[in-house]
N, C-alpha and C positions, 0 to 999 in steps of 0.2 A: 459355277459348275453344276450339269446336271445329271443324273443317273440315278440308277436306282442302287443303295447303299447293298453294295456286297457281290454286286459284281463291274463294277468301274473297274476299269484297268489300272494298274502299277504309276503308268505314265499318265496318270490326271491330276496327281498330284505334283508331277513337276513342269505341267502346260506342255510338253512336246507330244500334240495327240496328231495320229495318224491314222490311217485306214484301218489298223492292225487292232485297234480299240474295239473296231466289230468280231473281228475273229477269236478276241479275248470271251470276248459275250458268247461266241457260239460255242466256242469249248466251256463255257456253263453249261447251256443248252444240254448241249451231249450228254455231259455228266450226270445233270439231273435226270435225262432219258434212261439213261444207262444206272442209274443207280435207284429211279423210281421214288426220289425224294427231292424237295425243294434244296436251295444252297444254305439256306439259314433256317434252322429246323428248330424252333426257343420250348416246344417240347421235347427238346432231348436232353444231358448232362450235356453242362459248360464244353466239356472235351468233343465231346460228337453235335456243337448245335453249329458248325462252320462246317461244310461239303469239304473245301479245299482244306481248311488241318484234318481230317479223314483221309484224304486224300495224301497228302503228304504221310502220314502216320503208314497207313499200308500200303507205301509204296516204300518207304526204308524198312517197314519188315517183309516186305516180300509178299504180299497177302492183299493187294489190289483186286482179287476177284471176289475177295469179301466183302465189296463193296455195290454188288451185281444185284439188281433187285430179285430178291429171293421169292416174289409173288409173281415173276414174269416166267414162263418154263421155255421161252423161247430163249431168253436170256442166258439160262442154266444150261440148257441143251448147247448152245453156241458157245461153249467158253473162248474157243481162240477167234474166232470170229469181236466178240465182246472185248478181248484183250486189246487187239487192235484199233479196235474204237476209241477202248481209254486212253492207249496211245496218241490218236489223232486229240481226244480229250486235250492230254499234259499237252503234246505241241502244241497247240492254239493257247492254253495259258502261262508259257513261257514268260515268267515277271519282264525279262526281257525285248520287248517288241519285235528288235531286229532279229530276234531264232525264231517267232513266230513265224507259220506259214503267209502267204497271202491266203486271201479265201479259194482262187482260182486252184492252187496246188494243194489247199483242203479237198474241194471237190475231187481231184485227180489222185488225194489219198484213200479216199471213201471209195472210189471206184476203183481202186488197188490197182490203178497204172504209176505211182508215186509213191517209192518206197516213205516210210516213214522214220523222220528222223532217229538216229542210237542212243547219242547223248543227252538224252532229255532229263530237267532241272526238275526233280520231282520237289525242289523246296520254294514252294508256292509260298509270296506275299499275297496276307492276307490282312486286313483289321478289324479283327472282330470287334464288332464293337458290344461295349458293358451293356447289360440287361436292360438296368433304366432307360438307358438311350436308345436300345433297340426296341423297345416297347415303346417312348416316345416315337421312335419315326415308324414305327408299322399305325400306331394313331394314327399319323399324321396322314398317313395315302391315301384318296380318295378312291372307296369301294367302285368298280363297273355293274354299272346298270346294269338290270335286264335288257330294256330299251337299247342301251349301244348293243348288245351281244346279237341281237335278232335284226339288225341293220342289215342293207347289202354289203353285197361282198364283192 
């Protein structure tokens, strides 16, 4: 198995991967865009160092825009605009694959020709993993050069 620990899909765990494992990935993306913080944050308290239990947490209380990066003013200025986003956010991370969108009907939600689904699972698997280990495996990743970052593109 390979990926980067914390945001592998649901389904890597039980070998039925499919296309749907990138759209997983991209609704991190989003989130972290949208919230201006990485998914695994080990300066933070136990409770807030996973994106997705954040995630989950204020969306059963109702207070998902408290999770808006508060140093972006375009972010703050846009609240429904932003709401929406975290919307397309939670659909792409559906633990489920098959409620996940394709990517094509992500693009089609972003350009708001594609409504976005109602019933969305705001109870994200996640496994956070314990401190020890998450500090082993952030050891473990190999730092990017300067060198790769100034390459062609």
């Amino acid at each position: 198995m390979r990926g980067t620990p914390g945001y592998l899909a649901p389904e890597w765990l039980s070998s039925v991967i499919t296309e749907k494992v990138d759209v997983y990935r991209f609704g991190f993306v989003l989130l972290e865009i949208l919230c201006g913080r990485r998914n695994v944050d080990r300066s933070q308290p136990e409770e807030d160092m996973h994106l997705l239990g954040i995630f989950r947490r204020k969306a059963n209380e109702g207070q998902v825009l408290d999770m808006v990066d508060k140093n972006s003013e375009d972010m703050q200025r846009h609240g429904a605009e932003v709401m929406e986003l975290m919307k397309v956010a939670a659909w792409c991370l559906q633990n489920d694959y098959a409620r996940r969108p394709s990517m094509s009907v992500v693009v089609k939600a972003l350009e708001g020709l594609v409504d976005i689904e109602d019933d969305l699972d705001y109870n994200f698997s996640y496994s956070p993993l314990p401190r020890g280990i998450a500090h082993k495996v952030a050891a473990a990743a190999t730092p990017i050069m300067p060198s790769a970052l100034s390459g062609p593109r």
